[in-house]
C-alpha positions as CSV (number, residue, x, y, z in Angstrom):
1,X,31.8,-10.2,-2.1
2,X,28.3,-9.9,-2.9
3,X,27.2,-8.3,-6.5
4,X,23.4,-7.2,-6.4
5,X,21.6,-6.5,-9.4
6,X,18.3,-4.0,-9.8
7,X,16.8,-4.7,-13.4
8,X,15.0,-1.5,-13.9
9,X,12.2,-0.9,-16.7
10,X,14.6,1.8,-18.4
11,X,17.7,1.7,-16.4
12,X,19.9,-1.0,-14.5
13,X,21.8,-1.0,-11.2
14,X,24.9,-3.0,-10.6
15,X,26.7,-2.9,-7.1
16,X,28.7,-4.8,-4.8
17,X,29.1,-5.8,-1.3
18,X,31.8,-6.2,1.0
19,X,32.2,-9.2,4.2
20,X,30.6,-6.1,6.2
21,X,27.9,-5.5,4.7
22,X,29.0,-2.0,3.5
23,X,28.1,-0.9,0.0
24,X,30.5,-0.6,-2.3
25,X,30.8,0.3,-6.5
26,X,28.0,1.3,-8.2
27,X,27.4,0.7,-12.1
28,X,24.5,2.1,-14.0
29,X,23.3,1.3,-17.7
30,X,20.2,1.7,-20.0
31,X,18.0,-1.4,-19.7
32,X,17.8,-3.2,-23.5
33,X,14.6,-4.3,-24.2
34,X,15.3,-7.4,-25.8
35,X,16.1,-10.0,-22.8
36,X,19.1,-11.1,-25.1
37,X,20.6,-7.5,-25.2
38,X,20.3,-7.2,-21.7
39,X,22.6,-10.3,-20.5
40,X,24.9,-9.4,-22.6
41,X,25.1,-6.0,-21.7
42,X,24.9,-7.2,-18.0
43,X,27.4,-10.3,-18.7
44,X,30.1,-7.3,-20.2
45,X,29.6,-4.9,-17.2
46,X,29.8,-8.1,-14.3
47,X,33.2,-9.4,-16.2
48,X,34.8,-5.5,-16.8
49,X,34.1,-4.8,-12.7
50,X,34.0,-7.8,-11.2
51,X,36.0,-10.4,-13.0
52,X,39.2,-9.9,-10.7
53,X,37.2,-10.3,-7.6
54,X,36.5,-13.3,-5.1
55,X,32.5,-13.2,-5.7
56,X,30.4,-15.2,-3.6
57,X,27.2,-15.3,-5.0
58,X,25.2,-12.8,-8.0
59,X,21.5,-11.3,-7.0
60,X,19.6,-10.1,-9.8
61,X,16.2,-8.2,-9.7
62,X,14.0,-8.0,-11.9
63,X,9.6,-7.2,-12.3
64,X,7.1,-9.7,-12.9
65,X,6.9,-12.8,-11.7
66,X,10.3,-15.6,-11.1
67,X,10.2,-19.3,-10.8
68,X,13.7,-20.8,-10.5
69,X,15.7,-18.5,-11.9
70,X,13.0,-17.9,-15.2
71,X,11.6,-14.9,-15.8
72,X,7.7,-16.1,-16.6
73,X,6.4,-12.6,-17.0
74,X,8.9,-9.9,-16.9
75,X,6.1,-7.1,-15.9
76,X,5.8,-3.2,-16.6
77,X,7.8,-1.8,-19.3
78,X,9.9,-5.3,-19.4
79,X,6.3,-7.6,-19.7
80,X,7.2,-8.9,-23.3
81,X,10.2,-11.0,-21.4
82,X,8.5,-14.0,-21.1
83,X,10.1,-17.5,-20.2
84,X,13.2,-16.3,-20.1
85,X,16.0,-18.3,-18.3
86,X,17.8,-15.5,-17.1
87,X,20.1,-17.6,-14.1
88,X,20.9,-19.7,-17.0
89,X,22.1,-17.2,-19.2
90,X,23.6,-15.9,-17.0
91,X,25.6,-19.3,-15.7
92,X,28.9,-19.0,-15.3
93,X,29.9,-14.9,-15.7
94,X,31.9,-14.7,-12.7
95,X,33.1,-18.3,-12.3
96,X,31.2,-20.8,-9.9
97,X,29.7,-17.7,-8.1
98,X,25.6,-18.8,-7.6
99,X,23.0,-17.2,-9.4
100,X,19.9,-16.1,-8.1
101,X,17.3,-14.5,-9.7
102,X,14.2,-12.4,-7.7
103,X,11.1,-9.7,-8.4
104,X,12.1,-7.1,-7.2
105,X,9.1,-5.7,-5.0
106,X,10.0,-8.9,-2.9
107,X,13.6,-7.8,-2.7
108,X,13.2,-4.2,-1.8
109,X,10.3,-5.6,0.8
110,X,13.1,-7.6,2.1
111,X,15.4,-4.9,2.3
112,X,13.3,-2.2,3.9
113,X,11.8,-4.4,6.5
114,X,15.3,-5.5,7.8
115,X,16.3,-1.5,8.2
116,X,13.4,-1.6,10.8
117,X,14.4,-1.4,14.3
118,X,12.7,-4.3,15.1
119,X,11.3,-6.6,12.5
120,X,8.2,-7.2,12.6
121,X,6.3,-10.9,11.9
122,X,4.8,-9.7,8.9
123,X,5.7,-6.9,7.0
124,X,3.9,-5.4,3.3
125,X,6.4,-3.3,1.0
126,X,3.6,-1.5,-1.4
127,X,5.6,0.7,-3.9
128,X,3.2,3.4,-5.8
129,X,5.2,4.5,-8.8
130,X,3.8,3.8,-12.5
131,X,2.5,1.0,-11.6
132,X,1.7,-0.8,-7.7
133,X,4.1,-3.5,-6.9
134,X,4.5,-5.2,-3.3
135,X,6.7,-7.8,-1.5
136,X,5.2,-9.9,1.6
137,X,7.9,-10.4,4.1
138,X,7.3,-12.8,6.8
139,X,9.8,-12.7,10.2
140,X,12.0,-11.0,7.8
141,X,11.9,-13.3,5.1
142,X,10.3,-13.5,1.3
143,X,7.2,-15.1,1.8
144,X,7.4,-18.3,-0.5
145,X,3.7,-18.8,-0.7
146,X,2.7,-15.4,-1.3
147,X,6.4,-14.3,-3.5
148,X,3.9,-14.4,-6.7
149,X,1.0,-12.5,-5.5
150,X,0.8,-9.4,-7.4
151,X,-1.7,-6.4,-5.3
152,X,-1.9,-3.9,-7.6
153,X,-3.6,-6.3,-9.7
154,X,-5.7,-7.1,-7.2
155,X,-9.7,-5.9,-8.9
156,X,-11.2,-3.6,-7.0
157,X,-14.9,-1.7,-7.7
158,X,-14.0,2.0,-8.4
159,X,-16.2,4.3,-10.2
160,X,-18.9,1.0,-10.6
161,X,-16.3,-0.4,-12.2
162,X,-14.1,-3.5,-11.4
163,X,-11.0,-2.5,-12.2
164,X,-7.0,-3.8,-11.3
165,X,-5.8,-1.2,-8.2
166,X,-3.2,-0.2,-10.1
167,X,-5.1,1.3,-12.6
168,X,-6.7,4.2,-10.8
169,X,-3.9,4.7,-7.9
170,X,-0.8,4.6,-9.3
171,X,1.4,7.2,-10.6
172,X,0.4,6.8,-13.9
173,X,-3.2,6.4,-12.8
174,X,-3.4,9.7,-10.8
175,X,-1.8,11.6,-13.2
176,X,-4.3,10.7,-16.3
177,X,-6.9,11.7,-13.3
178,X,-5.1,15.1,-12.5
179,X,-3.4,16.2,-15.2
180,X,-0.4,16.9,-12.8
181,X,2.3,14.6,-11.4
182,X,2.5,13.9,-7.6
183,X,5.5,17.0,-7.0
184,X,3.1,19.2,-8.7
185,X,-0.4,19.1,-6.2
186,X,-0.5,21.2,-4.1
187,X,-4.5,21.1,-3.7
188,X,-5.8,19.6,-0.6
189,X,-8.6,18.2,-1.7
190,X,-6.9,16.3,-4.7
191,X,-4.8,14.7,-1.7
192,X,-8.1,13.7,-0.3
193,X,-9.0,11.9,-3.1
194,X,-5.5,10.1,-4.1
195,X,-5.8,9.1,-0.4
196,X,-9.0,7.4,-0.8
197,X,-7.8,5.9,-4.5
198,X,-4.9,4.1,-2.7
199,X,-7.1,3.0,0.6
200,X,-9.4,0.9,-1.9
201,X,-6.9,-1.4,-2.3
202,X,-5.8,-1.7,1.4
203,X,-8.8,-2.7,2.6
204,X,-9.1,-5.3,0.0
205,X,-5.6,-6.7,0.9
206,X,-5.1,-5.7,5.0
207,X,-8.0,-8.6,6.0
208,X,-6.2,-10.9,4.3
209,X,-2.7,-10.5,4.9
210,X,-3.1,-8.5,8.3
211,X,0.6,-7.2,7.7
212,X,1.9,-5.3,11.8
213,X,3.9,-2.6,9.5
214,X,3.1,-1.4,6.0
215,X,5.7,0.5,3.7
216,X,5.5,2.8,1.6
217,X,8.1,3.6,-1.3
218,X,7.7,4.9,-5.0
219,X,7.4,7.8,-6.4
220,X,4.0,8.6,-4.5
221,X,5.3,7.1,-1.2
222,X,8.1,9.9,-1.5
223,X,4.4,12.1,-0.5
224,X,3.5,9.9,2.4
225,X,2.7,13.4,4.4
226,X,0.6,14.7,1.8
227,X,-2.2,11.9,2.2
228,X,-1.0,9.4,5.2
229,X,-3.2,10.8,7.5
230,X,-6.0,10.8,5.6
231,X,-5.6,7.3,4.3
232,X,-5.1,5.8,7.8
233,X,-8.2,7.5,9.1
234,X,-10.0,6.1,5.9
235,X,-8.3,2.4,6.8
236,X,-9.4,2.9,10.4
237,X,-13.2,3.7,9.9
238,X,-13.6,0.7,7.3
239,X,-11.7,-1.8,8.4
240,X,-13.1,-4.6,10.7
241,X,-13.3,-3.9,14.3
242,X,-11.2,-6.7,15.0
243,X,-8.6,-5.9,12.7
244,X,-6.7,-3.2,13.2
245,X,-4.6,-0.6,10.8
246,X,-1.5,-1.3,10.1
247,X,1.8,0.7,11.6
248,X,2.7,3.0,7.9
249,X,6.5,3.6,7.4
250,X,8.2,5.5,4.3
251,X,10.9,3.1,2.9
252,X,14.4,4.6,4.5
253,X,16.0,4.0,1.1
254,X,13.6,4.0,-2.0
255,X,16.6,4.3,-4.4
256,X,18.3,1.6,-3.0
257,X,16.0,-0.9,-1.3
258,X,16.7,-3.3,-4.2
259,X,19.8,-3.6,-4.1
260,X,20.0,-4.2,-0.3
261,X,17.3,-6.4,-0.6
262,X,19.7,-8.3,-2.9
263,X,22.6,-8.3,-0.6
264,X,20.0,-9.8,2.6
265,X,18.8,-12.4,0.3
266,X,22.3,-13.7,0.0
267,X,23.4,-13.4,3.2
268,X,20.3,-15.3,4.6
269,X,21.1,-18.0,1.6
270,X,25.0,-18.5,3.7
271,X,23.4,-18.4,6.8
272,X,21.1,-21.0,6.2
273,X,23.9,-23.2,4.3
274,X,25.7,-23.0,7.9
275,X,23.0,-23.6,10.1
């Protein structure tokens, strides 16, 4: 069994995995603030549904950015955890089962680009939500050199301003511009607009990483129709000649993406031990 863990900014996702792959329980709670609160919050709910089970290794999500099981910046509404030695808190809650600790744009990347018929050699998971996280996913994989990189803080001129993406195409961002949020526009022309917000950052970060498929979750990817057009025409008048757009995908399972990104990353790690 597999237990996968998505560390949300107000709420947290526990769930398991069977042999097959299939999902199983699902366990939700509020997400403390304080980084101390929260394992033992998590360490209570892992023993109360887990404890009698034959676990094989523990997948936790969480924002910001993760070096060897340390949260170094815990990101978004969780940014105050900082060096926090979450796979060492954690040691131990379920017996010798491993512990591995991941952001979780790069596990919902990971999950999403393995639902894909065929996976492509380099994928880019951009969710739009309150903020703009992303995962780089290389032949299927986390991309290890690029697991930190952060685009929606990529800075970006908008307005004659150099600004963070983020900051003027994410939820948050469109709905200080709007005054509405995204299940509320119906106006064209506003679409028109988001569209061009979110290509800004795209054509700062498709040169570079030259992703074949691009994916789309978040709250604002849920509204891919509203402005997908529009934004792949933008991406295919500006962009190099010699570089060409991207193939854009919703994610399959926004809810969920985490935690099968979770359960992929551990299956790969059992793979590799056999290989």
């Amino acid at each position: 069994m597999i237990i996968a863990v998505d560390t949300g900014g107000t709420k947290t996702l526990v769930a398991n995995f069977g042999r097959n792959g299939v999902l199983g329980k699902q366990v939700k709670f509020p997400t403390p603030k304080d980084p101390s609160k929260y394992v033992e919050v998590l360490r209570a709910t892992l023993r109360e549904n887990f404890a009698d089970k034959e676990v094989s290794a523990i997948v936790v999500a969480t924002p910001g950015i993760i070096n060897k099981g340390v949260v170094v910046w815990g990101g978004g509404n969780l940014s105050h955890w900082k060096n926090f030695n979450l796979k060492l808190a954690l040691f131990g809650v379920l017996g010798k089962a491993p512990i591995f600790v991941e952001n979780d744009a790069n596990l919902a990347g990971l999950g999403e680009t393995r639902f894909l018929k065929t996976v492509p050699a380099q994928s880019l998971y951009v969710t739009i939500s309150t903020g703009i996280g992303t995962g780089i996913i290389t032949d299927g994989r986390i991309n290890q050199g690029l697991k930190n990189s952060e685009a929606g803080h990529a800075l970006i001129e908008f307005d004659g301003v150099v600004r963070e993406w983020e900051t003027f195409a994410s939820g948050k961002a469109i709905y200080k511009a709007y005054g509405k949020y995204a299940h509320d526009i119906t106006d064209k022309h506003i679409w028109n607009q988001i569209a061009d917000r979110i290509s800004r950052g795209f054509l700062a970060v498709i040169p570079i990483l030259q992703p074949n498929v691009i994916i789309i979750g978040g709250s604002i990817g849920t509204y891919f129709e509203e402005y997908g057009k529009q934004l792949q025409g933008i991406l295919n008048e500006k962009l190099p000649k010699h570089i060409p757009c991207p193939t854009f995908v919703q994610a399959k399972y926004p809810e969920l993406a985490v935690i099968y990104g979770c359960y992929y990353y551990a299956f790969d790690y059992f793979a590799d031990k056999k290989a």
